[in-house]
C-alpha positions in Angstrom: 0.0 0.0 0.0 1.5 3.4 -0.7 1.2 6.2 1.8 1.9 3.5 4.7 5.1 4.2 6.3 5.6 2.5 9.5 3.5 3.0 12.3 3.7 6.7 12.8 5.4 8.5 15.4 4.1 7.0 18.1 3.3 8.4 21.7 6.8 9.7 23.0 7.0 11.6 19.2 3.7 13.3 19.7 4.6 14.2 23.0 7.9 15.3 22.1 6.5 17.3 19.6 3.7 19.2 21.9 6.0 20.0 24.3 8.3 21.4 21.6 5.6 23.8 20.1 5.1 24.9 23.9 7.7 25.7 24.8 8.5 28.0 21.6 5.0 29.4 21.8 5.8 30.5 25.4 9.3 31.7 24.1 7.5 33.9 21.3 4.8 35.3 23.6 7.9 36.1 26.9 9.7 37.7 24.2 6.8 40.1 22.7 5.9 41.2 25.9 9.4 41.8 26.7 10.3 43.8 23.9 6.5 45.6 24.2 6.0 48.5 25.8 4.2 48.0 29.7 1.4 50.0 30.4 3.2 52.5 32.6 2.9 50.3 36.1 6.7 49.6 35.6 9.8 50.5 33.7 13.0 48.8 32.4 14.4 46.5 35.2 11.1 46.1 37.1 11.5 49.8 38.5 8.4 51.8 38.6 8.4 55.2 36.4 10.3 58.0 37.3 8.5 60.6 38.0 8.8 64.6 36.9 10.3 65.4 40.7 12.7 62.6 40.6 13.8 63.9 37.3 14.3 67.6 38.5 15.7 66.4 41.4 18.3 64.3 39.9 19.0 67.2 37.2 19.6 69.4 40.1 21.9 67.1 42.2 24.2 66.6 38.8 24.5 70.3 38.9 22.8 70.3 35.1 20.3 73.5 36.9 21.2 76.1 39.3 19.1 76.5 42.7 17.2 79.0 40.6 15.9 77.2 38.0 15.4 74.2 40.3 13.2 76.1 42.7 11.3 77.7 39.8 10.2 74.2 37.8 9.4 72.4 42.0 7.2 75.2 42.4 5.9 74.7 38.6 4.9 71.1 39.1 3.6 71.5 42.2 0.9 74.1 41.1 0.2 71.8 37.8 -0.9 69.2 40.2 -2.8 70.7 42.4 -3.5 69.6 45.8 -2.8 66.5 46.9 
């Protein structure tokens, strides 16, 4: 009979092959949402966001902005948010 070639794979193939197609579906799907973007709850490394003060604050303590300037942008962001 043609077409007939044995008895196929057998059980340890077909389970060789599932596990095979899980674990590069689980590969594909770790690396897409490693290369993706989060949705802002974390950044690189597992740290969360930085935020504007923590930015200005770190300018200022690598002398990038005088006390001036500093003062003037902490009093900025505090009036663009309000009340806390």
């Amino acid at each position: 009979m043609m077409g007939w070639y044995g008895g196929g794979m057998g059980w340890a193939g077909w389970l060789g092959m599932s596990l095979f197609w899980l674990v590069l579906l689980a590969a594909i799907v770790l690396l897409v949402v490693w290369l993706l973007p989060g949705a802002g709850v974390t950044g690189r490394g597992g740290r969360p966001p930085e935020s504007p003060e923590d930015m200005l604050d770190r300018r200022f303590a690598r002398g990038e902005i005088d006390v001036e300037t500093y003062q003037l942008q902490r009093a900025a962001l505090a009036q663009a948010r309000g009340p806390r």
